[in-house]
TIBABA-544471 format. One record per residue (C-alpha): residue in one letter; x, y, z. Coordinates in steps of 0.5 Angstrom, whole numbers, plus 500, padded with zeros to 3 digits. Example, Ala and Ser with C-alpha at 12.3 -4.5 7.8 and 13.67 -1.06 7.14 Angstrom:
A525491516
S527498514
This chain:
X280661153
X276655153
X283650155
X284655160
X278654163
X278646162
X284646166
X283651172
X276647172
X280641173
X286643178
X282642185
X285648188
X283653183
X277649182
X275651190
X276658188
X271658184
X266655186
X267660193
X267666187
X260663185
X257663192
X259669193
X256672186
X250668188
X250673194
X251678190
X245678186
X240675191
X241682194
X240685189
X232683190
X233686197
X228693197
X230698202
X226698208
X221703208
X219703200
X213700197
X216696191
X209696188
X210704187
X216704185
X216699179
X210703177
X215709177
X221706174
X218702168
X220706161
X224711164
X230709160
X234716163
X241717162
X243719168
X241711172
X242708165
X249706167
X248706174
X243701173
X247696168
X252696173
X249695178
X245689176
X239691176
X239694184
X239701182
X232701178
X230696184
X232700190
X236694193
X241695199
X246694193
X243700189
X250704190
X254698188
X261699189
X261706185
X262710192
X269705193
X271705186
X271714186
X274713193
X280709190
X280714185
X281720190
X286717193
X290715188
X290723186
X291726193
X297721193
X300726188
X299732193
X300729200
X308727200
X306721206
X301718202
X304718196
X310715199
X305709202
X303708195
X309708192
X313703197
X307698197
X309693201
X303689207
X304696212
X303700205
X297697202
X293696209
X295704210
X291706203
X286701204
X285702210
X283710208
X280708202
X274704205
X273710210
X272716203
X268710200
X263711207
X264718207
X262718199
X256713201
X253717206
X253723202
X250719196
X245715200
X242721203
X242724196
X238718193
X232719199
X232726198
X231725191
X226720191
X222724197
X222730194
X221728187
X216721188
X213723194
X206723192
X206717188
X207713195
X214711194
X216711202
X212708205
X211712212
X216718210
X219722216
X227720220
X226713222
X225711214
X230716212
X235712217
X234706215
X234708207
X242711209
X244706213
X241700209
X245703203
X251704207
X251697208
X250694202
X255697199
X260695205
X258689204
X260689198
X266691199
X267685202
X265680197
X270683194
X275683198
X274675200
X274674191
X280677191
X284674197
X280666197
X277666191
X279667184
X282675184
X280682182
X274682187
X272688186
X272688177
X269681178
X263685182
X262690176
X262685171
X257680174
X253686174
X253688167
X253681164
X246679168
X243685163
X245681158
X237676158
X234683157
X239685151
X237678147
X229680149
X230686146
X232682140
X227678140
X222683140
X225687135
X225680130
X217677132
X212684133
X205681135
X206674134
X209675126
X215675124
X218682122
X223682117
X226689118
X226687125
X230681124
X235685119
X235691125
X237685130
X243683126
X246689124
X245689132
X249683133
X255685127
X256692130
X257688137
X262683134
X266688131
X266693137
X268686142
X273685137
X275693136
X276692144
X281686145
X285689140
X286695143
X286693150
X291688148
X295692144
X302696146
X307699143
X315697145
X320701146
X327698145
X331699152
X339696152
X343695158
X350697157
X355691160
X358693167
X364688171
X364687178
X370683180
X370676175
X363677173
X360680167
X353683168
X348686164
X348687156
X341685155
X335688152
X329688153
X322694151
X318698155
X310696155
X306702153
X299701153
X295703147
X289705152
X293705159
X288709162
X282704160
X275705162
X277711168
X277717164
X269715161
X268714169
X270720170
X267724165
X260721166
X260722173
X263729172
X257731166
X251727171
X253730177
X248736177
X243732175
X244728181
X244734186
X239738183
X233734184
X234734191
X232742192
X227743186
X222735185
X219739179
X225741175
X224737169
X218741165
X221748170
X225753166
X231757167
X238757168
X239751173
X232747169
X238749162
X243745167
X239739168
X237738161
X243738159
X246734164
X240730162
X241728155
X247724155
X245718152
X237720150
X233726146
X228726152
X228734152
X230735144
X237734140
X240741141
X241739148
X243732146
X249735142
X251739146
X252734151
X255730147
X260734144
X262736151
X262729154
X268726149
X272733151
X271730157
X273723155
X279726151
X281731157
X281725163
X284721159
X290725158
X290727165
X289720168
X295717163
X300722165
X297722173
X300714173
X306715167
X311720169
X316719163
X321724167
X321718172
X322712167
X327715164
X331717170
X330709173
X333708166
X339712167
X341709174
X341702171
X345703166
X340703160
X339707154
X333707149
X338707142
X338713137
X336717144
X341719149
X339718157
X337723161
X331728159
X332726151
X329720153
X324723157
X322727151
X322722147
X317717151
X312723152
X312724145
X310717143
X305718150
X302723147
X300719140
X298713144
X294718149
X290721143
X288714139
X286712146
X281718148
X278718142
X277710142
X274711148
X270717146
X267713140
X265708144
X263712150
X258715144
X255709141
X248709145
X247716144
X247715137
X242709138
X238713142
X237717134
X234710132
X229709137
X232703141
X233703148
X240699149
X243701156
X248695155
X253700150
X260701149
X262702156
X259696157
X263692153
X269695155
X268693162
X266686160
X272685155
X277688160
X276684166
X274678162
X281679159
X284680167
X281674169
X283668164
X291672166
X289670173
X287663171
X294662168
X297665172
X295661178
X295654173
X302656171
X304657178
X301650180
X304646175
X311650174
X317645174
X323646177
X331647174
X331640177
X325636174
């Protein structure tokens, strides 16, 4: 990774393109200081500090801080990434948009593109005017808005709505002029600038009150052990993958011989990444995000829709008792299995790879063509399906399960799993563009 590293830095091309992504980043987290106009940021920290709610937890850490701030980037790139993911399955049930996804090609991808950027500003709107009613509602009596009423709720929508174009843009120039993957580049900064207030954290757990504390220090390790372990868990399986042996039968076409050769089908051990976690959180907070809205005092209210945003509530703390919570929990890991198993199949079709198999002349050996081996590959999908949700859920459960021991560590398992993946992206990006340079010909 590092000999990577040293290479790009020495190419002057790949060198220019990280020094454009750096400008870029730096635009991104200065802001993330920007406070939304008509908000007094002074009343806002006195309202946010120690809240530690679940439901702005990974909002907040993936967003670099913005969300707790009220910046123009609090919504980060979330209404882009759910509208990615909308297309994607309406692609399924739409022939002309399926068939704009499937083709590719410039007109193709301008077309879902093009459709993608409008759902993310429709989805923004809608969660720009949640945020302000929420804040209105529920804060208004601690002077958050500073002069409440049509003309800050214009700037408030319009302002986030801004942002997170704006950041749609970044990420597109990191992906065309910079060094790639703009979009996960934007999510992974966001994350790893959370990453002084994890090691604070440590620090106060090793020195209380200017004294050393041994038990602290024995927690700060076990801390650190744990997150090697879960780094080192992360790259395996992100890397790992299951080869299915594929074998071309020979054909002749006039004095020329083609095919016989072999070759495997990659099938990821978690192919559907870090989505399904995605989902199914943003599935189990949704009533929390709307239910506010109506009822500021829903919090220490009782009855049904108090149950529900209790429970919505607890995904990662023990605020409103452990009954909920392991509720919660238990119903969040169905979740994580269930969309793993819906994204995986939503993007793998073992009845396609085996018919394209069938049309070049190949055949899986001991397995005959055509719906056996359709069988058979959606056989093995289920294995690898199964181990990748339940991974995922383990990972996903991790700051549930530190939430029990009183520490407050946004920075998690889904956390790392982003960082690890798109870490792992972008030194294939390096290399890639390193081999491309420095590729010989047949002639050299």
């Amino acid at each position: 990774m590092f000999k990577t590293l040293k290479n790009a830095i020495k190419s002057p091309d790949i060198r220019k393109r990280l020094l454009y992504t750096l400008l870029l980043i730096v635009i991104f987290r200065f802001g993330c200081y920007v406070t939304v106009p008509g908000v007094d940021a002074l009343a806002l920290e006195n309202i946010t500090s120690g809240s530690g709610t679940s439901l702005s937890n990974l909002i907040d850490i993936i967003s670099g801080g913005a969300f707790s701030n009220l910046s123009i980037f609090a919504m980060s790139i979330t209404p882009y990434i759910t509208a990615s993911i909308v297309i994607q399955l309406l692609g399924m049930v739409i022939p002309s948009l399926e068939r704009a996804i499937k083709e590719g090609g410039e007109e193709g991808k301008a077309k879902v593109n093009r459709y993608t950027k409008m759902l993310t500003l429709v989805l923004a709107f809608v969660e720009a005017m949640g945020l302000y009613l929420t804040y209105s509602n529920a804060y208004q009596g601690y002077g958050v808005f500073v002069n409440p009423g049509f003309g800050t709720a214009f700037l408030f929508v319009i302002s986030l709505i801004a942002g997170t174009a704006l950041l749609m843009w970044l990420g597109e120039q990191i992906t065309n002029k910079g060094i790639g993957n703009g979009i996960s580049m934007i999510i992974f900064i966001g994350i790893i600038s959370s990453l002084p207030q994890a090691v604070s954290l440590l620090y106060n757990l090793i020195v209380v009150d200017a004294a050393f504390n041994t038990t602290g220090l024995i927690m700060a390790l076990a801390i650190i052990a744990g997150a090697i372990l879960l780094v080192s868990g992360v790259v395996f399986v992100q890397e790992a993958e299951r080869r299915v042996p594929v074998q071309y039968a020979k054909k002749v076409v006039g004095r020329k011989m083609y095919g016989g050769q072999n070759t495997h089908i990659p099938l990821k051990l978690a192919m559907a990444g870090v989505i399904p976690v995605i989902f199914a959180s943003s599935f189990l907070t949704f009533p929390a995000m709307i239910i506010p809205m109506f009822n500021a005092n829903i919090a220490t209210s009782t009855g049904f829709w108090a149950t529900i945003y209790k429970f919505s509530m607890s995904t990662s703390t023990a605020q409103f008792g452990i009954g909920y919570t392991i509720a919660n929990a238990i119903v969040y890991l169905l979740l994580i299995v269930g969309f793993t198993y819906f994204y995986t199949y939503a993007t793998f079709n073992p009845a396609e790879v085996a018919n394209n198999i069938k049309k070049n002349g190949g055949f899986i050996p001991g397995i005959r063509a055509g719906k056996p081996t359709a069988d058979y590959l959606s056989s093995i999908m289920k294995k690898l399906t199964l181990f990748g949700g339940i991974f995922l859920s383990i990972i996903a459960i991790l700051p549930m399960l530190l939430s029990f021991t009183g520490l407050n560590i946004s920075f998690g398992g889904t956390s790392i799993l982003i960082v690890v993946g798109v870490a792992l992206e972008l030194v294939q990006q390096l290399e890639s563009r390193l081999v491309m340079r420095h590729y010989k010909g047949f002639l050299e």
